[in-house]
Structures are given as structure tokens and as C-alpha cells.
C-alpha positions as CSV (number, residue, x, y, z in Angstrom):
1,X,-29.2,-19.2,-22.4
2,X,-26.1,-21.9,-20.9
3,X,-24.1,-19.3,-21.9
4,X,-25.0,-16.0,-20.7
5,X,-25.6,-18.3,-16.8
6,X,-21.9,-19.2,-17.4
7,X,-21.1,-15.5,-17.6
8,X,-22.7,-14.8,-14.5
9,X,-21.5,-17.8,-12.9
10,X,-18.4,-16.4,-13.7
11,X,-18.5,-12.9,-13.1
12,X,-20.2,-13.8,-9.4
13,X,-16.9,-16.2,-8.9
14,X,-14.6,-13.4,-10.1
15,X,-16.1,-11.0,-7.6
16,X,-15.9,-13.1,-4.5
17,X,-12.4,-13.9,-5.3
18,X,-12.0,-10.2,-5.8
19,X,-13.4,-9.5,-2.3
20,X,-11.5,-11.8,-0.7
21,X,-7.9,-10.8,-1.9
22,X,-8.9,-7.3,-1.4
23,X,-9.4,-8.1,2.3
24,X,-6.2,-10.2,2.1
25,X,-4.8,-7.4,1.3
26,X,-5.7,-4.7,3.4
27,X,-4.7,-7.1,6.8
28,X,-0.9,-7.4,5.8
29,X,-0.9,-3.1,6.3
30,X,1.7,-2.2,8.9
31,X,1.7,1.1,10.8
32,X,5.5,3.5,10.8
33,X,7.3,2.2,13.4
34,X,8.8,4.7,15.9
35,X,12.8,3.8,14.3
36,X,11.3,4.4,11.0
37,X,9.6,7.4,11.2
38,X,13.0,8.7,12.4
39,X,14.7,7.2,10.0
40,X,12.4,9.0,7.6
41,X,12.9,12.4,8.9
42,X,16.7,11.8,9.7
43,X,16.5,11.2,5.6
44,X,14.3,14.3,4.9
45,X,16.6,16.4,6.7
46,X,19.5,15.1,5.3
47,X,18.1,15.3,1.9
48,X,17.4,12.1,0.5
49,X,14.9,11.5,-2.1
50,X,11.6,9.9,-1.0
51,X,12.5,6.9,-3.3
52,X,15.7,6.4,-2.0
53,X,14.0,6.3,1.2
54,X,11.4,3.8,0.3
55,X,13.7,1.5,-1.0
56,X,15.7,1.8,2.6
57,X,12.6,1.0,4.4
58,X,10.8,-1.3,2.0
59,X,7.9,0.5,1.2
60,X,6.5,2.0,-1.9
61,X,7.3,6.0,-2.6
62,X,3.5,6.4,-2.2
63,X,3.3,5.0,1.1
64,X,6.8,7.5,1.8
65,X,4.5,10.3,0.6
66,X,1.7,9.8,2.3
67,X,3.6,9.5,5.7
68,X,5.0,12.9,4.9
69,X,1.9,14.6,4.1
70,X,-0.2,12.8,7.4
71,X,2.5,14.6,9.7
72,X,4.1,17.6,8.3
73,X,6.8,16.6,7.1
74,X,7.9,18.3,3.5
């Protein structure tokens, strides 16, 4: 029985921790600035590739990609 309680123990500890980084996590999120959603479409335009661009601005292609599909951009 110490055993399977030091499972739970553990899995219960694992979980909070989880929580907690998660929200951690989720505050350091940063709206587009106004410069760099013109930066982005300046790119676009001129025909960069969304990774190119995410490595400019220091965001993940993801993030790029969803940017351009919240506001129209292609």
C-alpha cells in the first residue's frame, strides 16, 4: 500500500507543478505591437517567408501564422 500512496503523492505533486507552469506560461504572452504588425505585412508583401519573419521578430512561425490568419493577411 506505501507504494501505490507514493504514486499518488507523486502524481498530485506532478499536477500542481503542472498547473502552475502552465499559468507561468500563459502570463509572459505579448500582444503584436503596432511596428510589428507592419513589419509583418511590409514582409508579406515583400515576400518573405513566415520563418524568416519569425526569426526577425522573435516569435515562433506558429505564432507568425496565426497572426496572419486572425487578420487577413495570406
Amino acid at each position: 500500500m506505501q507504494v501505490q500512496d507514493a504514486q499518488k503523492a507523486l502524481i498530485s505533486d506532478t499536477a500542481i507543478h503542472s498547473k502552475n507552469r502552465r499559468r507561468t506560461q500563459m502570463s509572459a504572452y505579448t500582444h503584436f505591437t503596432p511596428i510589428e504588425r507592419g513589419h509583418l505585412a511590409a514582409s508579406l508583401k515583400g515576400g518573405k517567408a513566415q520563418a524568416c519573419i519569425a526569426a526577425e521578430l522573435g516569435r515562433s512561425e506558429s505564432t507568425i501564422s496565426r497572426e496572419i490568419r486572425r487578420n487577413g493577411g495570406s
